[in-house]
Residue, then its C-alpha position, 0 to 999 in steps of 0.5 A: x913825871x915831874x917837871x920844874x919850871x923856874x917861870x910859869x904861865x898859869x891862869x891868873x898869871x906868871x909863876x915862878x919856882x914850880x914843879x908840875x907833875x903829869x899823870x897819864x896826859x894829865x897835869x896831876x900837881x903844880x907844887x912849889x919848889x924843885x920836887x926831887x927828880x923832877x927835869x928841868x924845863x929849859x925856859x919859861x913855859x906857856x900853854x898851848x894854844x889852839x887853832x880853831x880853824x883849819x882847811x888842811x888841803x889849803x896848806x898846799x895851795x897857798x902862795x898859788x893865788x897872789x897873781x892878780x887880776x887888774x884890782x878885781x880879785x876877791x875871796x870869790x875869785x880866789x874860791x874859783x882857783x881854790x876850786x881847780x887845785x884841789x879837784x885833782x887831790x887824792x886821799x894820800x895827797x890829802x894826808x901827805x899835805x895835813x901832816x906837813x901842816x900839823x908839824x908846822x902848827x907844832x913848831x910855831x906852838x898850836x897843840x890842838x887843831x879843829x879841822x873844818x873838814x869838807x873834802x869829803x868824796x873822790x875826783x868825780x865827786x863819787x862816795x869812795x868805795x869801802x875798803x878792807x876797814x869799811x871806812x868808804x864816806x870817812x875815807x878823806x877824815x882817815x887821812x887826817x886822822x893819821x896825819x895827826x896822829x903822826x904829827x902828834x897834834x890833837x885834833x877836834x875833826x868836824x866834818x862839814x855839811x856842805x849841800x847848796x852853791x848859794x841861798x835859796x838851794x842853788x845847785x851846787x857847782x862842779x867845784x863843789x861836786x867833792x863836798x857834797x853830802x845830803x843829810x842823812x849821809x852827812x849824819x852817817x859819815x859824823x857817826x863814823x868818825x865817832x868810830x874812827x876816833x875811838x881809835x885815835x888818841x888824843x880826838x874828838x869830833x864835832x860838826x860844821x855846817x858850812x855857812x848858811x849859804x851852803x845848809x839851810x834850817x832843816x839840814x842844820x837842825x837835823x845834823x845838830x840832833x844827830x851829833x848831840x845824840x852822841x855827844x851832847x857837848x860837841x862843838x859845832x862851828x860854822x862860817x859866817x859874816x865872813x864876806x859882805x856880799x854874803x851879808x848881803x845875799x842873806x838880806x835879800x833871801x832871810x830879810x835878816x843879817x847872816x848872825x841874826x838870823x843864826x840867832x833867831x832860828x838856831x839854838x846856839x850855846x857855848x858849844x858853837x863857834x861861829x867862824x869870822x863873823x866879820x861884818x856883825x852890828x852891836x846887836x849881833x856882838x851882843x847876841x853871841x856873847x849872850x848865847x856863850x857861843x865863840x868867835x873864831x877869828x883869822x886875821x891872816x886869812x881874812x887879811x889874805x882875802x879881804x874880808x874885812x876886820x872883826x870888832x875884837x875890841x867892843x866884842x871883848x868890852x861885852x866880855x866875848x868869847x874868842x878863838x884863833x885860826x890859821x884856815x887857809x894857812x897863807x901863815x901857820x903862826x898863832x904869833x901872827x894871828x894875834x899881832x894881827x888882831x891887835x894891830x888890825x884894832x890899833x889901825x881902826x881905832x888909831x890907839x896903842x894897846x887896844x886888846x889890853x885888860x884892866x886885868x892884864x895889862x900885857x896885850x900879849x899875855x891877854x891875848x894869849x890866855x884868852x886865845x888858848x882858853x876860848x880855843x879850848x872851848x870851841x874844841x871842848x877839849x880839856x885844853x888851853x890851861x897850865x892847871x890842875x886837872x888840864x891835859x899837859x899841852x905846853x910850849x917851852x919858850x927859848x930862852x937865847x931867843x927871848x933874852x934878846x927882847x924885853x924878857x922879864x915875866x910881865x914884858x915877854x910874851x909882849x915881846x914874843x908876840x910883837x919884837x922877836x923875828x924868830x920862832x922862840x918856840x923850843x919844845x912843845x908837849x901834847x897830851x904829856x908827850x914832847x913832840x918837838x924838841x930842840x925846834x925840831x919833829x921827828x918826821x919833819x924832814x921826810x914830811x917835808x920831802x913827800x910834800x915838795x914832791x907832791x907840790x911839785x907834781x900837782x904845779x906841774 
């Protein structure tokens, strides 16, 4: 299929007057010119851009924590209250709740999602029994898998390793009885969802251990052996640094920073995505960047919670690698996320157009193409790029939103990521298949119509 593009973001920059052509999911060819019989894309196009961080059953709970608590919440007591609503989820509310959130990471632009996936067991806390298609430990991943692929998302599933309620092996807590895997069958569950995505297009699977909090050495090594057994370019992603007092459980357990310790004791390589990451020294900065790993960064979230603020600024001087997520999906919008990270730095540093580059002087370009090809990497998809070669997952921009603004090439996605109000989102294309058109999914009515029902019956 060929498709003409009179404006065209591609990896050194905007383009205009092309014809890419798409084999089987695959950008085959971007020509020059209008190729005969190629349809006309109706605006400017941009790549995908890739979530590197989702908790899909949070979808459900956001809005529910915003009580207060006489100025004494924090991501802890948040944790608790997280804690309660999802006890009571079963494996069809779980799909019912990811499938609404893939269909809004569509609409906003996320074309690829990597589900940090760690509800893992039944209500009691129980290995669901196997059922007719002997799926038993990857119960909860099959939904999931099926709300991606009624979405029409790609998904990089990374089921979480999750033993201890705190450093030094604490027991875990009856919050935490859903989570908990040893690790051999941690191992066994990965092996099965290789298995499940065999059967599911458009998939791959990594691993998360949670957070060294929740693993320690032995587990995390031996889980990285196993999933590197059968893929030895899996991404791995774990939490980390994200809140101060993890920091400053880690000092008194390790002696070492959370970071420094990953560093000093696990073979990271640009397979690892090192989540938040929020409260790093320079030297730490320089330990990721030197091990190619990611950052995979929040800014809604870790704003949502009070985590804190990444140095994205120094971490990008030293040439980092970042990624960006929408996790507890208080917001579903890769526009957000970034307008985030930029302001979160204009705010530090009291500066404008902090996340610039001598290269792109464009905030919003920089940190779109940027964004989309560290996610590409913290997925290990063949994502994240309008090139030859790259799966065929891109966004066509609204030209009736986008002319209201600043809308020549070198201006608009400044203005996209920092004027417009509007989703200027109008199609979106997985994998060489158009799965919003016209801002609207096939399935978001009837999707968002099971979801309000269950919102209603689990608030009841």
């Amino acid at each position: 299929m060929k498709y003409y593009a009179e404006n065209i973001l591609l990896t050194d920059g905007w383009s205009t007057d092309k014809t890419i052509t798409i084999d089987e999911g695959i950008i085959s060819a971007i020509s020059a010119g209008k190729a005969k019989g190629a349809k006309v894309l109706s605006g400017p196009v941009i790549p995908g851009m890739v979530n590197c961080h989702s908790h899909a059953f949070q979808r459900a709970f956001a809005g529910f924590s915003e009580q207060g608590s006489d100025g004494q919440d924090s991501f802890w007591t948040w944790r608790t209250i997280m804690y309660k609503f999802l006890a009571q989820l079963s494996c069809d509310d779980a799909q019912v709740i990811a499938q609404q959130l893939y269909i809004e990471m569509l609409k906003m632009g996320y074309t690829r999602v990597a589900e940090f996936h760690y509800l893992h067991h039944d209500i009691d806390g129980n290995t669901y029994a196997k059922n007719q298609a002997e799926q038993g430990l990857a119960m909860m991943a099959v939904a999931i898998f099926n709300a991606a692929k009624n979405s029409g998302i790609g998904l990089t599933m990374l089921p979480v390793l999750y033993q201890y309620a705190g450093f030094g092996r604490q027991a875990p807590n009856e919050g935490q009885k859903r989570f908990i895997n040893s690790t051999s069958q941690f191992n066994q569950l990965v092996s099965d969802c290789f298995v499940l995505s065999k059967q599911y297009p458009n998939t791959n699977i990594g691993i998360a251990p949670h957070s060294l909090r929740a693993v320690d050495k032995d587990a995390i090594t031996q889980a990285v052996q196993h999933v590197r057994s059968l893929d030895d370019q899996a991404p791995i992603h774990i939490h980390i640094a994200e809140q101060q007092q993890e920091v400053d459980d880690c000092l008194r357990h390790y002696k070492k920073r959370p970071v420094q310790w990953l560093l000093d004791n696990i073979e990271l390589d640009q397979h690892w995505c090192l989540i938040h990451a929020t409260h790093i020294n320079s030297q730490e900065q320089q330990g990721i960047v030197d091990s190619n790993a990611i950052a995979g960064i929040c800014p809604t979230t870790e704003a949502n919670l009070g985590d804190g603020i990444f140095p994205t600024a120094d971490f990008l001087a030293l040439n980092g690698t970042l990624a960006i997520g929408s996790d507890s999906h208080i917001s579903v919008n890769p526009i957000e996320e970034l307008r985030w990270l930029e302001y979160a730095q204009r705010l530090t540093k009291q500066q404008r157009a902090v996340l610039a580059s001598v290269n792109t002087a464009s905030v919003g370009q920089n940190l779109w193409l940027k964004a989309a090809a560290g996610g590409a990497q913290s997925t290990n998809s063949n994502t994240g790029a309008l090139a030859v070669g790259k799966q065929a997952d891109l966004l066509v921009l609204d030209p009736k939103q986008t002319s209201l603004f600043a809308n020549k090439n070198q201006h608009l996605l400044d203005s996209v990521i920092f004027a417009s109000q509007s989703n200027t989102i109008k199609d979106v294309m997985v994998n060489g298949h158009w799965v919003i058109k016209n801002g609207s999914h096939a399935l978001e009515q009837s999707s968002a119509t099971n979801f309000a029902h269950l919102l209603a019956k689990l608030s009841a």
